[in-house]
C-alpha positions as CSV (number, residue, x, y, z in Angstrom):
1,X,71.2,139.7,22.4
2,X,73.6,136.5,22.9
3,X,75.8,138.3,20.3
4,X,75.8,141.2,21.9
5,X,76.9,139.7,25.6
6,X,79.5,137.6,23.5
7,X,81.0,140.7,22.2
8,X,81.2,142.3,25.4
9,X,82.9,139.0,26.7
10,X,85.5,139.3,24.0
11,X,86.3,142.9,24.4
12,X,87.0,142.3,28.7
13,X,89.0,139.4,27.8
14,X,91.1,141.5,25.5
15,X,91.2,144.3,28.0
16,X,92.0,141.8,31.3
17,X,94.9,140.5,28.4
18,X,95.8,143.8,27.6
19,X,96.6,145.1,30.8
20,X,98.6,141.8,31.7
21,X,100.9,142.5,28.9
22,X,101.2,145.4,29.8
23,X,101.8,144.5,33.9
24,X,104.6,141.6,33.0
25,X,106.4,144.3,30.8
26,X,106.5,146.8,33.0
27,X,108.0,144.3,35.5
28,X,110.3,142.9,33.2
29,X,111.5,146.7,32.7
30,X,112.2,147.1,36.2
31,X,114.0,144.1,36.7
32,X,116.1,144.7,34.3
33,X,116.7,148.2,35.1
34,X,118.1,146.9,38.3
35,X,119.9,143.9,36.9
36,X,121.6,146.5,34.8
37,X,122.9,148.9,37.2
38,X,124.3,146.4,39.7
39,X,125.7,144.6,36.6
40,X,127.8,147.9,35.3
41,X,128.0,149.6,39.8
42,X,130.1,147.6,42.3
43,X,128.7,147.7,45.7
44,X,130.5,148.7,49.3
45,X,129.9,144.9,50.4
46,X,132.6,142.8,51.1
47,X,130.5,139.8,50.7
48,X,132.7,137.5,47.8
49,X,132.0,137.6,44.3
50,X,129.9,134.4,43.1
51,X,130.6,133.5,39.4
52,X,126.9,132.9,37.6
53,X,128.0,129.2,36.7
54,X,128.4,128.2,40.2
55,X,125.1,129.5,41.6
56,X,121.9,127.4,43.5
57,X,119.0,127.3,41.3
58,X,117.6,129.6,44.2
59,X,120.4,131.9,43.5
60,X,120.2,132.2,40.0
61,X,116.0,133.2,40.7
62,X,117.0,135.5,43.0
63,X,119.6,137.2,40.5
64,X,117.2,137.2,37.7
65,X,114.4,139.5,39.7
66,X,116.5,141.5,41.6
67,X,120.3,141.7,40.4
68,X,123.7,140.4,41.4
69,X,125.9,142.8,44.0
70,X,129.2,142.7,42.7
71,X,131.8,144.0,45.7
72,X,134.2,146.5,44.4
73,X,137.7,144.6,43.3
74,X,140.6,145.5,45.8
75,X,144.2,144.8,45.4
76,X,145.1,141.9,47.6
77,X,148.6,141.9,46.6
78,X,151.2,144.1,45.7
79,X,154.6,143.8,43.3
80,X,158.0,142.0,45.2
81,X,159.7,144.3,43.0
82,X,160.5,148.0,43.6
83,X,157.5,149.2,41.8
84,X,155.9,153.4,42.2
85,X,152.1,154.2,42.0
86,X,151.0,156.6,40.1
87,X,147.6,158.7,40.0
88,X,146.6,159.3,36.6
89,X,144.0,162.0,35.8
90,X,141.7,160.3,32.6
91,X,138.0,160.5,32.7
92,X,138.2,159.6,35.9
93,X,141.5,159.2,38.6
94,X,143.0,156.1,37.6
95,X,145.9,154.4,40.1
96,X,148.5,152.4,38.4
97,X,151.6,150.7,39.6
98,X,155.1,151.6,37.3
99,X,157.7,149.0,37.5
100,X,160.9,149.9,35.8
101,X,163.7,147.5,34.9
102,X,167.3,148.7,34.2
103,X,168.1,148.5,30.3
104,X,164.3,147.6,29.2
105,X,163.2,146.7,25.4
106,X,160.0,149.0,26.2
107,X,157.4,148.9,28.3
108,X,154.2,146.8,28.7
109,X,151.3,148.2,30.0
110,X,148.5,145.6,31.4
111,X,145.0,146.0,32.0
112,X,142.7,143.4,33.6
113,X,139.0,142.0,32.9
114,X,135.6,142.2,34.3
115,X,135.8,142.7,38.4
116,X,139.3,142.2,37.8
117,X,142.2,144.5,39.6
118,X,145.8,145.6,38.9
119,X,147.1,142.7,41.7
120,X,145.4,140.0,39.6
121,X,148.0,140.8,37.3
122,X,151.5,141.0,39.4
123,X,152.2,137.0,38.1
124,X,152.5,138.4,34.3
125,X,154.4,141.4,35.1
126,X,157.0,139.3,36.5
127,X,156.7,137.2,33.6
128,X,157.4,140.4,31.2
129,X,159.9,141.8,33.6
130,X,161.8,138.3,33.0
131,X,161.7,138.8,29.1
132,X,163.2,142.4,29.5
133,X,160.2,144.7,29.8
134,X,159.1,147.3,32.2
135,X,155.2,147.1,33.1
136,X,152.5,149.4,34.2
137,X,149.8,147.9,35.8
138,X,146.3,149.5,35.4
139,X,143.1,149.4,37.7
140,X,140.2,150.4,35.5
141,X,137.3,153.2,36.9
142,X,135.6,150.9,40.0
143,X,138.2,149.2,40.2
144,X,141.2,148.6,43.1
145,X,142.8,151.8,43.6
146,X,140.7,153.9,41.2
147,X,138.0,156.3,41.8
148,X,134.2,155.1,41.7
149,X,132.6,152.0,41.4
150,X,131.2,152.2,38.0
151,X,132.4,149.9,35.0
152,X,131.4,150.2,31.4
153,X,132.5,146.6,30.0
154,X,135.4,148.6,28.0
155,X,133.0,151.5,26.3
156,X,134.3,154.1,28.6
157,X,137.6,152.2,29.8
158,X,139.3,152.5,26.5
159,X,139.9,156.7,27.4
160,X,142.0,155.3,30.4
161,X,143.9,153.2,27.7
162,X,144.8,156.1,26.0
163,X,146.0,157.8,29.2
164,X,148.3,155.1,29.7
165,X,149.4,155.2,26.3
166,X,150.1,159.2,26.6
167,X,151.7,158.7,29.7
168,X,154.4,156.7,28.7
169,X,154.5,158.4,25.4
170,X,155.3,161.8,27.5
171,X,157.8,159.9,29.4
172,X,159.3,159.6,26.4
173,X,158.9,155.8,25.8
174,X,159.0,154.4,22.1
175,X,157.9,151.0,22.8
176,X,154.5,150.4,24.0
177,X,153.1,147.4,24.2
178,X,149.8,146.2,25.6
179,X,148.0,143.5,27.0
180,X,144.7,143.2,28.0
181,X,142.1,140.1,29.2
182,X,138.5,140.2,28.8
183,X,137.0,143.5,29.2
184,X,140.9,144.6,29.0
185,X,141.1,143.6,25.3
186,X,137.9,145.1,24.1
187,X,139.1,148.4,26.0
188,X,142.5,148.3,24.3
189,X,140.9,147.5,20.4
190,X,137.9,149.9,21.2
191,X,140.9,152.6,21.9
192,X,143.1,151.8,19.1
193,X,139.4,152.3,17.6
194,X,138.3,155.6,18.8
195,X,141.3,157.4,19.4
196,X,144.2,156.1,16.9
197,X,147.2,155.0,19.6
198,X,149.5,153.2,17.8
199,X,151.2,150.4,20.4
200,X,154.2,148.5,18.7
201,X,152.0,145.3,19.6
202,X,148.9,143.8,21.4
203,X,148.6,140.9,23.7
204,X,144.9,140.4,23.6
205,X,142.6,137.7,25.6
206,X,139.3,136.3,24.9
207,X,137.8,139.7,23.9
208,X,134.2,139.2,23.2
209,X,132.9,140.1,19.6
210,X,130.2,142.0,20.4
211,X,128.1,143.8,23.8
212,X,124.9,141.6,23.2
213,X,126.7,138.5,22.5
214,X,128.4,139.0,25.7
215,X,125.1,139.8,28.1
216,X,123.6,136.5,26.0
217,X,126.6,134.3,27.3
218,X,126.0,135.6,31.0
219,X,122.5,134.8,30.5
220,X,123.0,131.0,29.0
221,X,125.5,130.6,31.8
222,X,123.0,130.7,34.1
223,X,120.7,128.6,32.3
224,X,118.2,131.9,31.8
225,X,116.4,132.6,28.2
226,X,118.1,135.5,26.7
227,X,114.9,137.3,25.0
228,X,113.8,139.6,25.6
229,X,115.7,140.4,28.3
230,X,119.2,140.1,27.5
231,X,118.4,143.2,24.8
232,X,116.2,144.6,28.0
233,X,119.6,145.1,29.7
234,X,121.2,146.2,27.2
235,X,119.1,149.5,26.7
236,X,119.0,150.1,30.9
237,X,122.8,149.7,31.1
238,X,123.6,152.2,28.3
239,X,121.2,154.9,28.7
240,X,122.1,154.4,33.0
241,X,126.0,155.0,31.5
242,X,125.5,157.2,29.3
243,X,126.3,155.4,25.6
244,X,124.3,153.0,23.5
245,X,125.2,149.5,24.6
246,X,124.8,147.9,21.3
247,X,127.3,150.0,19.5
248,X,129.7,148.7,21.6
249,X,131.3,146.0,19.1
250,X,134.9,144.9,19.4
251,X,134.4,142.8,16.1
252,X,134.0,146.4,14.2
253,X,136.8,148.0,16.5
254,X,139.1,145.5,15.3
255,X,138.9,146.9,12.0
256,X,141.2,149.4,13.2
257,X,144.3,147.8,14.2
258,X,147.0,147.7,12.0
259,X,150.0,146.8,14.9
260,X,150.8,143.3,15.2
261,X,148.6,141.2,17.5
262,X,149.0,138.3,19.4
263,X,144.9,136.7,19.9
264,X,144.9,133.7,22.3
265,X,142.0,131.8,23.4
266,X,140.5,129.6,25.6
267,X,139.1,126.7,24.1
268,X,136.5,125.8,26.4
269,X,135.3,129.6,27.4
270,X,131.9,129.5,27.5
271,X,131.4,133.4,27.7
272,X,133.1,133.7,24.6
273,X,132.6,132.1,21.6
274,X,135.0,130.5,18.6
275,X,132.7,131.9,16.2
276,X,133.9,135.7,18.2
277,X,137.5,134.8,18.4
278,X,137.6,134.2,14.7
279,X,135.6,137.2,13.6
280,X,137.8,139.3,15.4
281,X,141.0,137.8,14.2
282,X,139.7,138.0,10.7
283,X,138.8,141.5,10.9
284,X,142.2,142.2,12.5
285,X,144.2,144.3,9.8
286,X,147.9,143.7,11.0
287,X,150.4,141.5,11.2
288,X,148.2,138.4,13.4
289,X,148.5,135.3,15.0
290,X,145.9,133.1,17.0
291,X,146.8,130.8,19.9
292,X,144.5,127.9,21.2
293,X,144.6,126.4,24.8
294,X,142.3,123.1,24.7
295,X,141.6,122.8,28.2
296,X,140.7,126.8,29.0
297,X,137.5,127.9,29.4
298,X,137.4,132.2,30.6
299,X,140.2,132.2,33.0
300,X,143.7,132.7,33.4
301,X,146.1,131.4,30.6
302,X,148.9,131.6,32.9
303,X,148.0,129.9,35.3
304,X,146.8,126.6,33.2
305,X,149.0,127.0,30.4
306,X,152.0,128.3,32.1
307,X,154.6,127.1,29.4
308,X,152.5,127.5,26.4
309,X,151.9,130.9,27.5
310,X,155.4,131.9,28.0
311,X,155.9,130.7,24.6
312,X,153.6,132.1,23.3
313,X,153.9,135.9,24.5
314,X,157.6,135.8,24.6
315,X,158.2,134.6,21.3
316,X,155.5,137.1,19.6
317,X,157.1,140.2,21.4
318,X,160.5,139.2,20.6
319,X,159.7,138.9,16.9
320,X,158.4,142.3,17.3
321,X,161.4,143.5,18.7
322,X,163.6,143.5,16.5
């Protein structure tokens, strides 16, 4: 009889257990199904975008259960030089600003990172300008003047580097160069990638090797565990997008280039890691070169390295010039 009533003990204790598991992963799903969309969906607000590493510990619990809102990226400043926007149709509208020089070696096309915009970008244009280039500047889908408020990470961007790419191809411009940060890189590699453009040469910035890698970075940032939820995300954010998040690999991608590639990085970046940076370079196919910058975490080289990045860029595109 006492073996019996143990028994029956046992079996509510697995059932009470049971349905726990069950209760903390269905909230885990729904957190992360949240986290996910506001993570890959600006909002309307124009309340100012909080980078994770400078959050409260209040902040950073609030975020985890309920999501970060992200305002949609505007362009807060526009070219001193006489520049002409243009409305590209890709797979959505995309607005870009053309800026042609007189007598150009080619033209550079930029495209900016995560939450970034096309003004974040006016500072290198004049810096390419100065080295003889004409330069479209590019606001990604979500972004500045382009339609929606959605953003892929570069899965879905890389179609609007291709429309760039035709563009001036149409135009009837032979030398194409790009340059990309962030999110900007992996859209330009997973292009080269998917749909065979062949720039003269890439100018590529901290691209991150691989989607997971990168949502595991946002999470240590924060100082939150990464399983299971960093994979948690994952799945939401694909399947809400459309496209399996953990396909989305710039390391393979990079496989694909055979144009000559300039790879600088950020010694310090703690949302990208050394261990990515040299994966990718390895895996690079083309004529390559890696640039360090000791002191630069995941930010802008030209800002912090002004005249190393000069340097840098200038003498790689010249070389490439020729």
């Amino acid at each position: 009889m006492a073996l019996s009533r143990r028994k029956t003990g046992m079996k509510k204790i697995y059932k009470q257990l049971g349905y726990t598991l069950l209760f903390v992963f269905v909230v885990m799903n729904v957190i992360t199904f949240f986290h996910a969309y506001k993570f890959t969906h600006f909002s309307d607000s124009g309340a100012p975008k909080i980078k994770p590493e400078n959050l409260t510990a209040s902040q950073k619990a609030g975020i985890l259960f309920f999501g970060v809102n992200n305002p949609k990226p505007i362009n807060t400043q526009f070219p001193t030089q006489k520049y002409t926007t243009l409305h590209l149709k890709s797979n959505v509208e995309i607005e870009c600003w053309s800026i042609k020089i007189p007598n150009s070696k080619g033209t550079v096309i930029l495209f900016h990172g995560y939450a970034g915009d096309k003004s974040q970008f006016i500072a290198h244009a004049d810096e390419f300008i100065k080295m003889g280039y004409s330069t479209l500047l590019v606001d990604f889908m979500g972004s500045g003047g382009s339609e929606g408020n959605q953003t892929t990470i570069g899965y879905l961007e890389d179609e609007e580097v291709k429309t760039c790419f035709e563009y001036l191809t149409q135009q009837g411009e032979k030398n194409i160069y790009l340059f990309g940060t962030s999110m900007g890189a992996v859209a330009i590699l997973k292009a080269i990638d998917e749909y065979h453009i062949n720039p003269k040469a890439i100018v590529i910035e901290c691209p991150f090797g691989t989607m997971y890698k990168t949502v595991c970075a946002r999470f240590n940032v924060m100082g939150v565990p990464t399983i299971p939820m960093a994979g948690m995300l994952m799945f939401w954010g694909g399947l809400q997008n459309g496209f399996w998040a953990f396909s989305h690999n710039p390391e393979t991608y990079a496989k694909s280039v055979h144009c000559p590639t300039l790879l600088l990085y950020g010694e310090q970046d703690r949302r990208v890691s050394r261990e990515e940076i040299d994966t990718i370079f390895k895996n690079l196919q083309g004529v390559k070169e890696l640039k360090t910058y000791p002191l630069a975490g995941h930010e802008n080289y030209l800002n912090k390295y002004k005249e190393h990045w000069i340097n840098d860029v200038s003498y790689f595109l010249a070389s490439k010039n020729k």
